[in-house]
Structure formats: structure tokens, C-alpha cells
C-alpha positions, -999 to +999 in steps of 0.1 A: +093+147+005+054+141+017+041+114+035+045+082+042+028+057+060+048+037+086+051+005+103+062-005+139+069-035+136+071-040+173+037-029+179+020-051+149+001-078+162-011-093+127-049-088+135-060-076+096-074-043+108-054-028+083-056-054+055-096-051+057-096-013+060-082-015+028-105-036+010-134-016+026-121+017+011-109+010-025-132-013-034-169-022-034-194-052-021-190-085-039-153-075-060-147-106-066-111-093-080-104-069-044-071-075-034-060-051-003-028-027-005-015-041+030-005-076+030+004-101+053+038-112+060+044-139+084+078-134+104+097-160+128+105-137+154+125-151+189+112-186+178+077-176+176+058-171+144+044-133+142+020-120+116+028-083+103+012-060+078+041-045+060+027-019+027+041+007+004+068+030+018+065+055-010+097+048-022+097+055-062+116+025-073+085+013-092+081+049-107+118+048-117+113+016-139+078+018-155+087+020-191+055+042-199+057+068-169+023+054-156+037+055-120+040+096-109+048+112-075+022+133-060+034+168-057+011+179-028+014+144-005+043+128-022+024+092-022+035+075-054+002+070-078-005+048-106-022+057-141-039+027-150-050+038-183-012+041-190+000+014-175+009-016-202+014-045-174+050-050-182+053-062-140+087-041-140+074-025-112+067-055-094+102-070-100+122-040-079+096-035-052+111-037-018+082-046+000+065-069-025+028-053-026+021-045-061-004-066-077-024-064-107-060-063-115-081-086-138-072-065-163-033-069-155-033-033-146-009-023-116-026-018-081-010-001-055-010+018-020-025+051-026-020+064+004-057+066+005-049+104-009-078+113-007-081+113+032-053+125+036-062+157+015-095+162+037-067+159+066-079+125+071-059+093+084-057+069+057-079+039+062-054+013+075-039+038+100-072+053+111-083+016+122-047+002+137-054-001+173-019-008+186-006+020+169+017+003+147+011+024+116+013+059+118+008+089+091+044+105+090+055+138+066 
């Protein structure tokens, strides 16, 4: 199927790493609009409030509802994409997403997780992964 980017959520500790690696690589100084592809979820966990960093698994349900096909599954990594000049801001997509991390730009355009393709393709970590130091996302095919 590709990759996919997982989460231990054992190992998270809810330090932002991740959620500012993001940022850092899709978008540029002073975006006043930047919203990062990992978000933060807060979890009650044995009576104690943890913070984790659940993002896109890749799944395809978004893909399977966009009304205009502006949502496609890489061939080569298998990351779901987005084709913002298609896309027509319906918010299907954002309605059946299991992990509740698709936004939309100023422009009402869908964001996602790109699996920071590009990386990978230079057999590069994406960004959050690369900068996780307890480990708790990984790069998976």
C-alpha cells in the first residue's frame, strides 16, 4: 500500500516537536494563515491529562468522498494528496476523517498531511518524524 506515518502513543510525550516541524516545512516566515498537519489532542490517560500528536494515517476516506476527485493516492508512496486547484471546499472530507486533521486555508481550500512527499522521495524522514525524539512516530511501508 506505501507508507504511512505512525504514532506510539505510549511513547508521545506532547512536546510539539512534531507540530512545529510541520509549520517549519510547509509553510514560510510570518503565514499568518499556517496551520500544522499534526495537531494536538489532549487525552485523560490513568487519571492524568497527557498531550499527543495524532495526524493523517493515510487512510483514503477523504479521497473516497470528495465530490470533485481533488483528493488522489500517490502511486509511488501511497500518501493521500490534495489538488487544491480542484478542490471546491465542500468540507466532505472533513466530516468522515477519523483523526480530525483536515483544515482549510484562507481560501477554504483543503490542507492536509503530505506525508512531506517530498522527503520521503529523496529517502528522507518526513519532518515531524525526523524531529520526534522519543521515537513515537515512525516512517512505516
Amino acid at each position: 500500500m506505501g507508507y504511512h506515518i505512525k504514532l506510539d502513543k505510549e511513547k508521545c510525550i506532547g512536546c510539539y516537536a512534531c507540530h512545529t516541524a510541520c509549520l517549519d516545512a510547509h509553510h514560510g516566515p510570518g503565514e499568518e494563515q499556517a496551520k500544522s498537519c499534526r495537531t494536538i489532542e489532549k487525552v485523560i490517560q490513568d487519571g492524568f491529562q497527557k498531550n499527543i500528536c495524532p495526524g493523517c494515517i493515510h487512510c483514503g476516506k477523504c479521497m473516497e468522498v470528495c465530490p470533485v476527485q481533488a483528493i488522489y493516492r500517490d502511486e509511488e508512496t501511497g500518501f493521500v494528496l490534495t489538488q487544491k486547484e480542484k478542490c471546491i471546499g465542500c468540507k466532505k472530507c472533513e466530516t468522515v476523517c477519523p483523526m480530525h486533521v483536515i483544515h482549510f486555508d484562507a481560501f477554504g481550500k483543503m490542507e492536509k498531511c503530505d506525508g512531506c512527499i517530498e522527503r520521503v522521495r529523496e529517502g528522507r524522514e518526513p519532518a515531524c518524524v525526523r524531529v520526534c525524539i522519543p521515537g513515537a512516530l515512525s516512517l512505516e511501508k
